[in-house]
Backbone bond lengths (Angstrom), bond angles and torsions (degrees), N, CA, C in turn:
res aa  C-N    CA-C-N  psi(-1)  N-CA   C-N-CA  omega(-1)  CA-C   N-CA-C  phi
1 X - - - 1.446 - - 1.515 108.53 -
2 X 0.918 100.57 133.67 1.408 114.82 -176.45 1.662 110.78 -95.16
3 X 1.726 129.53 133.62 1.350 117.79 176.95 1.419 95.41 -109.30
4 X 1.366 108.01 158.74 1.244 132.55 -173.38 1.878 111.82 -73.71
5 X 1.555 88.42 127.31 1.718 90.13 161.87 1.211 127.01 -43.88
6 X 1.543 114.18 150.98 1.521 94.85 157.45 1.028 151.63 -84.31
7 X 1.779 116.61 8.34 1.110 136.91 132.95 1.442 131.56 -24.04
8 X 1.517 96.93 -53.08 1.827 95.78 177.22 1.457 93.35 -98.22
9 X 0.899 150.67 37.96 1.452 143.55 -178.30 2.006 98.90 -118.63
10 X 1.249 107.08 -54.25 1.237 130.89 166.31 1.455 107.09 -50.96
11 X 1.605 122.61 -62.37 1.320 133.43 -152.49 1.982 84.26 -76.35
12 X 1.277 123.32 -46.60 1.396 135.89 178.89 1.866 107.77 -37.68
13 X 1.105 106.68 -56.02 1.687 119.91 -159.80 1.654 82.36 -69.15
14 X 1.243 152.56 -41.24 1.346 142.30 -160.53 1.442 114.29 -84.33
15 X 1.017 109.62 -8.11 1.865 123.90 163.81 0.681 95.87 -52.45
16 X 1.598 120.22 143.17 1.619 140.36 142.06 1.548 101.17 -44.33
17 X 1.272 106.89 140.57 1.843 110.05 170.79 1.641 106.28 -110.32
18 X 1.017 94.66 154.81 2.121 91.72 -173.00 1.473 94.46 -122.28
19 X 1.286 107.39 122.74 1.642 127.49 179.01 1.333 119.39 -91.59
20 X 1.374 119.52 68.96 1.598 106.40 -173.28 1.506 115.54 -83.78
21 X 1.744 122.68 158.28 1.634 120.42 170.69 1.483 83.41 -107.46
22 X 1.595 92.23 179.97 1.490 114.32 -179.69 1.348 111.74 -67.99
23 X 1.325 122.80 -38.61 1.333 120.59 -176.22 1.619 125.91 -75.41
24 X 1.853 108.56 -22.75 1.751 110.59 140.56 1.216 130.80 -54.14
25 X 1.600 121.36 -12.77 1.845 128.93 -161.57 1.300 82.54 -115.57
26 X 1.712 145.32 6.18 1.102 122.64 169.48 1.196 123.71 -140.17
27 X 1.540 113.30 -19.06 1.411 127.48 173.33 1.755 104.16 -119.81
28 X 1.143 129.14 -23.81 1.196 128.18 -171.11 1.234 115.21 -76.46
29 X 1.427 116.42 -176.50 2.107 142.69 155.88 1.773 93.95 -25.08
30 X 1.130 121.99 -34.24 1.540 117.61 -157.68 1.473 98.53 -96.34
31 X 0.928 132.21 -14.10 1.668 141.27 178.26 1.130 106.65 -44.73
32 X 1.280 109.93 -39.31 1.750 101.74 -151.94 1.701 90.80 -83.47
33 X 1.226 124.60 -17.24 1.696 112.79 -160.07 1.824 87.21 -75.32
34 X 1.053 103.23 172.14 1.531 124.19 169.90 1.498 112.65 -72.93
35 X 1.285 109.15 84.93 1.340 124.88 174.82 1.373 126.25 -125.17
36 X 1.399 130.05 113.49 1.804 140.08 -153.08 1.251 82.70 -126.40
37 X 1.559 96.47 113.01 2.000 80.61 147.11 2.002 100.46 -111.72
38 X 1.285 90.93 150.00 1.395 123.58 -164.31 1.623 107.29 -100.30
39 X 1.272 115.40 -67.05 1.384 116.50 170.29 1.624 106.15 -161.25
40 X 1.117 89.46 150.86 1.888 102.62 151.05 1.362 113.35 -137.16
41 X 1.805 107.41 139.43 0.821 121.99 -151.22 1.885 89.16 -163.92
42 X 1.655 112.37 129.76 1.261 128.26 159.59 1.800 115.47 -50.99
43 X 1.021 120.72 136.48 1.424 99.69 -169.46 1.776 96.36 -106.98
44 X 1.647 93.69 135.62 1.634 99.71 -178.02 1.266 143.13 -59.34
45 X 1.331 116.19 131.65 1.897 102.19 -163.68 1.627 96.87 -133.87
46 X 1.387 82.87 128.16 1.378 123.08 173.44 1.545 117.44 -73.13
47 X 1.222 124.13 113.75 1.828 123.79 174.69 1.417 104.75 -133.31
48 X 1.487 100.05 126.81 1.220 106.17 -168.59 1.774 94.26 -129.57
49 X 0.903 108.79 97.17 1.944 114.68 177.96 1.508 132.73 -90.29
50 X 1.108 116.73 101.83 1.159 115.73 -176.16 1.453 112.41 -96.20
51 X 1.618 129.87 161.30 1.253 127.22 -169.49 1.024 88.99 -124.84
52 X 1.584 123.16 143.91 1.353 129.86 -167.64 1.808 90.73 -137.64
53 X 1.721 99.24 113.85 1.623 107.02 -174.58 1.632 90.81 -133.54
54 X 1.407 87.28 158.95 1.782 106.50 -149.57 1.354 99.01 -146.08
55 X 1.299 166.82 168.19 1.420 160.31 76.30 1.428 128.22 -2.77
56 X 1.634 95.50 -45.33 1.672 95.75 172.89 1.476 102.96 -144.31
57 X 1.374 130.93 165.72 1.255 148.47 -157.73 1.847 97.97 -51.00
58 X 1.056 101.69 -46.08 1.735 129.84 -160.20 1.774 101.54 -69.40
59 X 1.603 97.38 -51.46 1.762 100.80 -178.96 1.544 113.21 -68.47
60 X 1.295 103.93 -28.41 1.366 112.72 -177.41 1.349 114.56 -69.96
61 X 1.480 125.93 -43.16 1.498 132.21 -163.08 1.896 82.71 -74.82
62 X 1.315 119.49 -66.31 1.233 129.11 -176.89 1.835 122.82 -14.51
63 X 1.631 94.37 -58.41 1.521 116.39 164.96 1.578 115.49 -61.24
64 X 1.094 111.57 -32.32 1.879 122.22 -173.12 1.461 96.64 -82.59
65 X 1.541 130.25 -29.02 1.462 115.30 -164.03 1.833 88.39 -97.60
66 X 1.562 122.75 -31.75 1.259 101.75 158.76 1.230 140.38 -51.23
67 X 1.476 120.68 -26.86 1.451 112.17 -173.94 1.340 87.10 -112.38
68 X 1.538 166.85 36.70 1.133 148.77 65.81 1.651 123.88 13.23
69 X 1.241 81.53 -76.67 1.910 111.87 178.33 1.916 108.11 -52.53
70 X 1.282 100.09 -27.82 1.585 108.07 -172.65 1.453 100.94 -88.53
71 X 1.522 107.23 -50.87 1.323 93.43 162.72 1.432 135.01 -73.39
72 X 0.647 127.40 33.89 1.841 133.19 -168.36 1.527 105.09 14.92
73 X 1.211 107.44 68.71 1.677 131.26 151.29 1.290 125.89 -114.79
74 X 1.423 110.63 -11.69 1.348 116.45 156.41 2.024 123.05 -142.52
């Protein structure tokens, strides 16, 4: 993939931008294009928290780069 110069990045920002609401994508000028809506839906988030306790600054980081390591993030 190739990223864009900043030529067209620059030349890009001077476009007109088109601001549509939902009610142009469903009742409006924009109706007629081929537009489905399918669903909306919040997308699900996962938190999984672990507490990482130590005695001293040193045991603690120690334990954090282990479960790092467990997770294959490092």
């Amino acid at each position: 993939m190739r990223y864009p110069s900043l030529q067209a990045i620059r030349a890009a920002k001077e476009l007109p931008q088109m601001v549509a609401k939902v009610s142009d994508l469903v009742e409006g000028e924009l109706s007629r294009h081929a537009i489905e809506l399918v669903s909306i839906s919040a997308p699900e988030r996962e938190r999984r928290c672990r507490i990482i306790e130590g005695d001293t600054g040193e045991e603690a980081g120690k334990r954090l780069a282990d479960v790092l390591r467990e997770d294959g993030i490092l």
